[in-house]
ROKOL-20081 format. One record per residue (C-alpha): residue number from 0; residue in one letter; z negated, x negated, y. Coordinates in Angstrom, 3 decimals. Each point is the difference from the previous one (the first is absolute). Example, Ala and Ser with C-alpha at 12.3 -4.5 7.8 and 13.67 -1.06 7.14 Angstrom:
<torvexs>
<n = 0&res = A&Z = -7.800&X = -12.300&Y = -4.500>;
<n = 1&res = S&Z = 0.660&X = -1.370&Y = 3.440>;
</torvexs>
This chain:
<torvexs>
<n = 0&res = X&Z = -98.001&X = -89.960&Y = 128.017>;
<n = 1&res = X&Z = 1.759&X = -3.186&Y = -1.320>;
<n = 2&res = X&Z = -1.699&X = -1.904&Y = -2.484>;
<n = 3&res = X&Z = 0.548&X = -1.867&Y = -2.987>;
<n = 4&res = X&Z = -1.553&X = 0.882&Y = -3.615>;
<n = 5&res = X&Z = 0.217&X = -1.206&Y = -3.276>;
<n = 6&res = X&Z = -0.360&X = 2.591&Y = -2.839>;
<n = 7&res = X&Z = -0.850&X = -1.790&Y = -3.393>;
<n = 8&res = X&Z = 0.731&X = 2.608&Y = -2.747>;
<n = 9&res = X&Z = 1.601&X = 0.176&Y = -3.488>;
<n = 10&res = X&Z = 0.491&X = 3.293&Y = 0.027>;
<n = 11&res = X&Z = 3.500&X = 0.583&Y = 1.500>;
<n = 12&res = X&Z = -0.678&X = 3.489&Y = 1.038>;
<n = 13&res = X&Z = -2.651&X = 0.180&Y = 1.706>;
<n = 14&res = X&Z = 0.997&X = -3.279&Y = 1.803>;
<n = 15&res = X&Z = 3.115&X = 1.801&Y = 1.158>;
<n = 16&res = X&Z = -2.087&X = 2.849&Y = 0.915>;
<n = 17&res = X&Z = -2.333&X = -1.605&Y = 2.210>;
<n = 18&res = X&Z = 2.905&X = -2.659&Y = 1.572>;
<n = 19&res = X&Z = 2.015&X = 3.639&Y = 0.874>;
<n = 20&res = X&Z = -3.167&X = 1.183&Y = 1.459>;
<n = 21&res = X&Z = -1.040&X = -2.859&Y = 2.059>;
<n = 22&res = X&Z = 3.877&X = -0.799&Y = 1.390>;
<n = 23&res = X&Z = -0.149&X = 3.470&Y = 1.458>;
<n = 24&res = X&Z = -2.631&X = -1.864&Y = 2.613>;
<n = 25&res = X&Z = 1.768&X = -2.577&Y = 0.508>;
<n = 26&res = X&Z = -1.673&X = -2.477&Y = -1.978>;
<n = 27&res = X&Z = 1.792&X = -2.682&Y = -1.942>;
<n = 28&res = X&Z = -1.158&X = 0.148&Y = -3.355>;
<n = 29&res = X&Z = 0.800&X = -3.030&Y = -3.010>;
<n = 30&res = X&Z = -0.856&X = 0.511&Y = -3.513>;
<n = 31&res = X&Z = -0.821&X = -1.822&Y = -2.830>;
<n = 32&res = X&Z = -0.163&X = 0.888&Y = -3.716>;
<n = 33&res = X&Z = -3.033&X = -2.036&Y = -0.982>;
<n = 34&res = X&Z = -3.030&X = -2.315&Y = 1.646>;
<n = 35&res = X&Z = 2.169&X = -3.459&Y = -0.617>;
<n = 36&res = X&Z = 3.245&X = 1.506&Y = 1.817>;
<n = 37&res = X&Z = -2.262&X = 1.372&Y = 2.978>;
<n = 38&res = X&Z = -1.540&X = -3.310&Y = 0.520>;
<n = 39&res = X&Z = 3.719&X = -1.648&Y = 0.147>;
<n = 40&res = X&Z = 0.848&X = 2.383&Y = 3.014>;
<n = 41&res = X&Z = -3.320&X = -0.679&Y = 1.756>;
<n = 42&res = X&Z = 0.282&X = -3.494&Y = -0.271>;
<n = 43&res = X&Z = 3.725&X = 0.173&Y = 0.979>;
<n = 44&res = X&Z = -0.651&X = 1.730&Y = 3.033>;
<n = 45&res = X&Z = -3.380&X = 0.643&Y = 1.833>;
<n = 46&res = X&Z = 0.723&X = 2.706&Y = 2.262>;
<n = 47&res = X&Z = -1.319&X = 2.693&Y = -2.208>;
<n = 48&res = X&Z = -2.872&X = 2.313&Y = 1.603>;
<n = 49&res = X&Z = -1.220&X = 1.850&Y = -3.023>;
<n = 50&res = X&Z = 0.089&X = -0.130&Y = -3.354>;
<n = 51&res = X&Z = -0.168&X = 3.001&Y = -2.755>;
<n = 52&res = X&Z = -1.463&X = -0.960&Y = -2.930>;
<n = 53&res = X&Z = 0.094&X = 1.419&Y = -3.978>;
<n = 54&res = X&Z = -2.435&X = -0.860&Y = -1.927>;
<n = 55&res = X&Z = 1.818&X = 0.205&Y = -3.708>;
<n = 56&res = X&Z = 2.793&X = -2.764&Y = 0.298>;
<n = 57&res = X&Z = 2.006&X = -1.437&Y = -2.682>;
<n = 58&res = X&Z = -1.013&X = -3.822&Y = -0.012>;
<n = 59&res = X&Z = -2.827&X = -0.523&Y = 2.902>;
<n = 60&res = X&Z = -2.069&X = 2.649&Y = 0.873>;
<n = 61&res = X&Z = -0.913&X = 1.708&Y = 2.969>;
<n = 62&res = X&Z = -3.138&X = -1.636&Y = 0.425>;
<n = 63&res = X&Z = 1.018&X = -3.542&Y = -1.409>;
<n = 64&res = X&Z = 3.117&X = 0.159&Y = 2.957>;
<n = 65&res = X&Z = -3.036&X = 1.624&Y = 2.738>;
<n = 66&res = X&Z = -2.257&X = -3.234&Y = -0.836>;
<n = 67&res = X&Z = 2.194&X = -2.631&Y = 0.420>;
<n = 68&res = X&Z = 1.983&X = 1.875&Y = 2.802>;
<n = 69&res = X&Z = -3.382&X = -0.331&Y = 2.382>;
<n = 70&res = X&Z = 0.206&X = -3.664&Y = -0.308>;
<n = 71&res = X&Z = 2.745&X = -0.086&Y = 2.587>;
<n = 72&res = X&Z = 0.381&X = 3.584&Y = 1.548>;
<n = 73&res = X&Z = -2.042&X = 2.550&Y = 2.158>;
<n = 74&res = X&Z = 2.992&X = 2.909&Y = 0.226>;
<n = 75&res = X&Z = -1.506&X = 3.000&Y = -1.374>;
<n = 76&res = X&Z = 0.426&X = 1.496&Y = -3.458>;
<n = 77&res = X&Z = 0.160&X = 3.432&Y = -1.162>;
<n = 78&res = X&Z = -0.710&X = 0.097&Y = -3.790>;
<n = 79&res = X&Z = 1.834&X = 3.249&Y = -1.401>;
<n = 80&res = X&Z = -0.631&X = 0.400&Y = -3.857>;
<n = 81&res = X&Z = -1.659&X = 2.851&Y = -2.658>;
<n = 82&res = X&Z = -2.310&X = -2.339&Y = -0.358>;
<n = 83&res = X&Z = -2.714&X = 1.093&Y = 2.915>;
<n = 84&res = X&Z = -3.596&X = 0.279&Y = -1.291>;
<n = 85&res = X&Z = -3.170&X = -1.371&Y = 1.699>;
<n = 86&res = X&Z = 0.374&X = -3.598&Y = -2.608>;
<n = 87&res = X&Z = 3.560&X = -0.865&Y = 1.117>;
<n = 88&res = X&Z = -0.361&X = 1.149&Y = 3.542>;
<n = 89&res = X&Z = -3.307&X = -2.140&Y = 0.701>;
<n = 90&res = X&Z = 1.928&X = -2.950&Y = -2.131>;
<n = 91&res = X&Z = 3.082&X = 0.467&Y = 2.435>;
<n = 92&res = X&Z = -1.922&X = -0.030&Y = 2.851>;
<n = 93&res = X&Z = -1.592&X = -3.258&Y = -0.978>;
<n = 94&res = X&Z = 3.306&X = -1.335&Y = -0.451>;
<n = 95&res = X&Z = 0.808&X = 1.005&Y = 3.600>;
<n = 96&res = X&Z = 2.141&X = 3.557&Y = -0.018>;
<n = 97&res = X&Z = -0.286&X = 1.810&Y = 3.037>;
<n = 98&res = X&Z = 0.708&X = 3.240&Y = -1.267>;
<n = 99&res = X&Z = 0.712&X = 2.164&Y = -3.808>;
<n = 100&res = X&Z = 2.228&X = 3.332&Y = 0.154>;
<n = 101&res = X&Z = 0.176&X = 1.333&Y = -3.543>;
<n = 102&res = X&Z = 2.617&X = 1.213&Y = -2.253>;
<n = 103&res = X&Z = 1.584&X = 1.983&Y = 0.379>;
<n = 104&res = X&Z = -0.018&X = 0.015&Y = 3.209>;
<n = 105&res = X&Z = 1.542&X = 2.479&Y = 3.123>;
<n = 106&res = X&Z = 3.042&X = -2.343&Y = 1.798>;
<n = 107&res = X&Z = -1.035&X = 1.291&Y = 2.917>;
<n = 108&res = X&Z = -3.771&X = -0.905&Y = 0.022>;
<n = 109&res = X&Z = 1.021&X = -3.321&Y = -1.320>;
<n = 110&res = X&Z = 2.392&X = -0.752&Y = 3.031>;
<n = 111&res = X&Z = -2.642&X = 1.317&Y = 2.308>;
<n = 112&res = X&Z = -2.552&X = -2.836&Y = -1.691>;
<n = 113&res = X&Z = 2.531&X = -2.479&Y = 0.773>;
<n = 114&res = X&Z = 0.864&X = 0.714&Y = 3.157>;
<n = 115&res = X&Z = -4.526&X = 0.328&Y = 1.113>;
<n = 116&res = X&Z = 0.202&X = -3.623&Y = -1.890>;
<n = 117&res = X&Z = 2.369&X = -1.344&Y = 2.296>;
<n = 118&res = X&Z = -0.869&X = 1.336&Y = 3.359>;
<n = 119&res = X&Z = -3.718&X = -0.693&Y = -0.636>;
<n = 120&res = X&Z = 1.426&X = -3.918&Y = -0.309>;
<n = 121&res = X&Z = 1.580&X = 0.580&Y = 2.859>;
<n = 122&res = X&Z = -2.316&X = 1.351&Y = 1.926>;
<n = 123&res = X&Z = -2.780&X = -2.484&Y = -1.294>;
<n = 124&res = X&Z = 2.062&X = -2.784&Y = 0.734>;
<n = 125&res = X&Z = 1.389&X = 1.465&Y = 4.066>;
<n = 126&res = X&Z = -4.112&X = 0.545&Y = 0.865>;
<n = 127&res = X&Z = -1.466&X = -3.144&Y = -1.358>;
<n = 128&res = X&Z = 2.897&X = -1.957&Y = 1.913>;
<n = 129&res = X&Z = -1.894&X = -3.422&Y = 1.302>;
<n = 130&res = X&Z = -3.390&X = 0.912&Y = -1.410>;
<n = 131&res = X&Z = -1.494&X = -3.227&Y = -1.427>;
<n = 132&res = X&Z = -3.508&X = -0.336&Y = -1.385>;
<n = 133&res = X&Z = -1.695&X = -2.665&Y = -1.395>;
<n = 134&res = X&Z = -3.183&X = -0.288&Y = -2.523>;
<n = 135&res = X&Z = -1.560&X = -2.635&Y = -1.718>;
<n = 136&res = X&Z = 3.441&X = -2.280&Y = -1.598>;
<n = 137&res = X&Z = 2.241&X = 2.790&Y = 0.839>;
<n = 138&res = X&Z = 2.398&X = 1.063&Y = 2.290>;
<n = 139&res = X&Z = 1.486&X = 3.889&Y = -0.325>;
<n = 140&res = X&Z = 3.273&X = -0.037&Y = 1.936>;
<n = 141&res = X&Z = 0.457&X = 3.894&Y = -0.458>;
<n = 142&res = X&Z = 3.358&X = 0.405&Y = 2.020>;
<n = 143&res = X&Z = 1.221&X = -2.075&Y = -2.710>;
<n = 144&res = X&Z = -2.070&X = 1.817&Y = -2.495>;
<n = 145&res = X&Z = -1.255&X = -3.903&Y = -0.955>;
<n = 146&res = X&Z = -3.151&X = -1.149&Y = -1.329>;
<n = 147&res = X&Z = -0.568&X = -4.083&Y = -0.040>;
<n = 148&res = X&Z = -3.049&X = -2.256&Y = -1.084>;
<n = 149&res = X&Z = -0.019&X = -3.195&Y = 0.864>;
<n = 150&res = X&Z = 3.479&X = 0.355&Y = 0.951>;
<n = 151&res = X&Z = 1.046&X = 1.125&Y = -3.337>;
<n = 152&res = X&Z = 1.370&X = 3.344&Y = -0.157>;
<n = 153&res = X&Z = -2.389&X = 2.847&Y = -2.194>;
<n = 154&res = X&Z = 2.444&X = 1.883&Y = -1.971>;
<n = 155&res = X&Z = -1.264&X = 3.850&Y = 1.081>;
<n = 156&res = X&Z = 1.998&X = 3.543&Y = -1.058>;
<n = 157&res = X&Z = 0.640&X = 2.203&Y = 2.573>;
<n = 158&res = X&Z = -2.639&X = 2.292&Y = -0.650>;
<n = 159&res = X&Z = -1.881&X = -3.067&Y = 0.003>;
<n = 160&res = X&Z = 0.617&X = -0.943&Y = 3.571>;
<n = 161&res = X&Z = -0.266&X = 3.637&Y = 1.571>;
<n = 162&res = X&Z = -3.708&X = 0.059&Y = -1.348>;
<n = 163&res = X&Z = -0.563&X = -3.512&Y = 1.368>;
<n = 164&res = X&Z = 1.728&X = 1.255&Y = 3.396>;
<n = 165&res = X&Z = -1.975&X = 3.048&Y = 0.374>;
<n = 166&res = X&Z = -3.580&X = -1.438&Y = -0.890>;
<n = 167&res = X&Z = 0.617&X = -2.594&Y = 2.814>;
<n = 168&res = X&Z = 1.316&X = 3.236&Y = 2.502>;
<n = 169&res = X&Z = -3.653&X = 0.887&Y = -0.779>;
<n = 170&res = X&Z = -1.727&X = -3.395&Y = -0.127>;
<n = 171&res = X&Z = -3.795&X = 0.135&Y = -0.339>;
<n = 172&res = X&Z = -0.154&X = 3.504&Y = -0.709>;
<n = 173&res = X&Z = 0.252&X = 1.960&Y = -3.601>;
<n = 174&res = X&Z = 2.685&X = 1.746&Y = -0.850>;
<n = 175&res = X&Z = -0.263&X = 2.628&Y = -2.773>;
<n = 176&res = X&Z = 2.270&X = 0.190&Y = -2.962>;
<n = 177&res = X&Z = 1.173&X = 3.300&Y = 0.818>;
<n = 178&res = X&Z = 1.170&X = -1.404&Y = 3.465>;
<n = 179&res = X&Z = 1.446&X = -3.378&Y = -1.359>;
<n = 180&res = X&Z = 2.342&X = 2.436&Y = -2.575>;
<n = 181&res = X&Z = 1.495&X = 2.547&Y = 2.996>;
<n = 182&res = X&Z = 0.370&X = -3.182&Y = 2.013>;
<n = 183&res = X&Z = 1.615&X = -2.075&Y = -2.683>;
<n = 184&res = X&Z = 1.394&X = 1.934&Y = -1.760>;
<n = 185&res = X&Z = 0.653&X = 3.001&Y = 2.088>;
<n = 186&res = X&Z = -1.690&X = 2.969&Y = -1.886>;
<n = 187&res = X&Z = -3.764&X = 1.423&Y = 1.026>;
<n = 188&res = X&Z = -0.502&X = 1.108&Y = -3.715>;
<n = 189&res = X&Z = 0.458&X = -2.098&Y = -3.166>;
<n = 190&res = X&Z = -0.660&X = -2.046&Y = -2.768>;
<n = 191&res = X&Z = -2.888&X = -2.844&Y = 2.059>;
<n = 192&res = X&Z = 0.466&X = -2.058&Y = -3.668>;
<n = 193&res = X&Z = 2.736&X = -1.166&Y = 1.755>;
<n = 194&res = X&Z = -1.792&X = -1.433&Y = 3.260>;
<n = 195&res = X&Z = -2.368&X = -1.942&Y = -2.326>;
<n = 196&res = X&Z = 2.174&X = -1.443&Y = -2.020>;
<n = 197&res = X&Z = 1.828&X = -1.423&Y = 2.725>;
<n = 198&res = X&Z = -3.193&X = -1.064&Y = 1.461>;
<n = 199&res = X&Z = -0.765&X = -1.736&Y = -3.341>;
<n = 200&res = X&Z = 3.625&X = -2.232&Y = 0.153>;
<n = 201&res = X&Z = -0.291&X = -0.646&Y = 3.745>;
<n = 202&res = X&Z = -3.403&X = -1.210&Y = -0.393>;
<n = 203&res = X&Z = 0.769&X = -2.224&Y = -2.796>;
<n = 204&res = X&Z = 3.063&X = -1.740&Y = 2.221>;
<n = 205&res = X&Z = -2.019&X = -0.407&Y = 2.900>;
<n = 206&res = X&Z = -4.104&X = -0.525&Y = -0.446>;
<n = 207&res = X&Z = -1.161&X = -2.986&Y = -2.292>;
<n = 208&res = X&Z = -2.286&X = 2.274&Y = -1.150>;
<n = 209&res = X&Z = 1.113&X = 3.617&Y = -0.645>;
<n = 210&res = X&Z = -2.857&X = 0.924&Y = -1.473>;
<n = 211&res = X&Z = -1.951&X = -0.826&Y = 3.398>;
<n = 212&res = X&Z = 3.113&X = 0.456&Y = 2.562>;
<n = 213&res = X&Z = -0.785&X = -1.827&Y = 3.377>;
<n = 214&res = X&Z = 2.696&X = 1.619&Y = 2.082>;
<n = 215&res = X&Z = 0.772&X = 3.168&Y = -2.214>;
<n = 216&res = X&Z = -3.250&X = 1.543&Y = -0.409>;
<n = 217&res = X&Z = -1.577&X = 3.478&Y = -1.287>;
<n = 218&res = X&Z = -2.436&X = 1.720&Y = 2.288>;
<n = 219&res = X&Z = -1.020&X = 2.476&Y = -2.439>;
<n = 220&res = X&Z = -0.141&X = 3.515&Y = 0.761>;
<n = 221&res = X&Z = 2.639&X = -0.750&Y = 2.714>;
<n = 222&res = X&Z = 2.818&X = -2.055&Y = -1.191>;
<n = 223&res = X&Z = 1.921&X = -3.008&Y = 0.427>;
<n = 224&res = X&Z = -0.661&X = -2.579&Y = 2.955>;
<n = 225&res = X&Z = 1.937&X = -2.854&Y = 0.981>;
<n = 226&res = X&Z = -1.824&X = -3.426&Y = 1.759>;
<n = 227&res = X&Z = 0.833&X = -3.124&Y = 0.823>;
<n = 228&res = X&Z = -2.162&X = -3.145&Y = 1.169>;
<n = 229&res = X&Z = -1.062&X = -0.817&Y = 3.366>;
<n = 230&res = X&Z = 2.741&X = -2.476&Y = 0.649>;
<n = 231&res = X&Z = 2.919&X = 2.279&Y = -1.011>;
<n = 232&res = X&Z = 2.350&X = 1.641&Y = 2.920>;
<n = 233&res = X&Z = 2.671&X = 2.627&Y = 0.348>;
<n = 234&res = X&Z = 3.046&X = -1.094&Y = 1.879>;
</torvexs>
């Protein structure tokens, strides 16, 4: 599997121990010491396909370099840190992470995160090839894993746009949490904090209201439901 990942991490040994790790797949791995240097590489070159993420930096934090990385990119993140309780993981996911392994951490479960991370992109990306569907303002271009109102493009995480993709595989019918978290996020048991608060950020980039979502909705008892209005069509 060739791929390209950025790990951001000030400690030097356990950077070398995951880039030794990962190189043994193949994977072409750049570090950075701290939050400032990793967004220098990313902005220097935009190839990267996932990101692993401390939280405890020197300078920016973790979550401070998350935030304003969304603004401009959807590759997903990793977030490996001590630092793993129910607070920071529900905060990370609201900053957009896609996934938290814990330290300390077995090298070989970590590469095998990575590498699910990546072909689940992949994947994603090689079976919604030329699937276009429009609601309301918006137009989801999901072989480009795009989102655009207006013709303005909605900044959305990657985790972000699998939701959005599989809701609108299922349009008009509910789609339980426990379902949208092995389809997304390819487990059948875990922590469903994590659907909702995903919900909660995609709602709040999408609906006017997010309080009372008109394409996103909640049939209760059931799950989640995409709709769109009468005039919308799939291309």
């Amino acid at each position: 599997m060739q791929a390209k990942v950025l790990v951001i991490e000030d400690d030097a040994e356990i950077a070398e121990l995951i880039q030794l790790y990962l190189r043994r797949e193949g994977i072409d791995i750049h570090h950075a010491s701290s939050a400032e240097e990793g967004s220098d590489l990313l902005r220097a070159d935009e190839q990267f396909q996932l990101v692993l993420l401390d939280l405890n930096l020197p300078g920016m934090d973790g979550y401070e370099f998350l935030q304003a990385f969304r603004k401009k990119w959807n590759i997903p993140v990793i977030i490996v840190s001590a630092r793993i309780d129910d607070a920071d993981m529900i905060l990370g996911f609201g900053y957009g992470a896609d996934d938290f392994v814990q330290k300390p951490f077995s090298p070989k479960v970590l590469a095998a995160r990575v590498r699910a991370h990546l072909r689940r992109e992949r994947r994603s990306q090689q079976e919604d090839r030329g699937r276009i569907i429009q609601f309301g303002p918006y137009r989801f271009a999901a072989e480009d894993q795009i989102l655009k109102k207006d013709g303005e493009r909605v900044n959305l995480s990657p985790k972000e746009v699998s939701i959005l993709s599989a809701l609108c595989d299922h349009e008009g019918k509910p789609v339980s949490q426990n379902d949208l978290y092995e389809e997304v996020w390819g487990n059948k048991y875990g922590d469903l904090t994590t659907v909702s608060v995903h919900m909660q950020r995609l709602r709040r980039k999408i609906e006017e209201d997010p309080a009372n979502p008109r394409y996103l909705t909640t049939i209760y008892g059931f799950g989640y439901m995409f709709t769109r209005g009468d005039t919308s069509e799939s291309v």
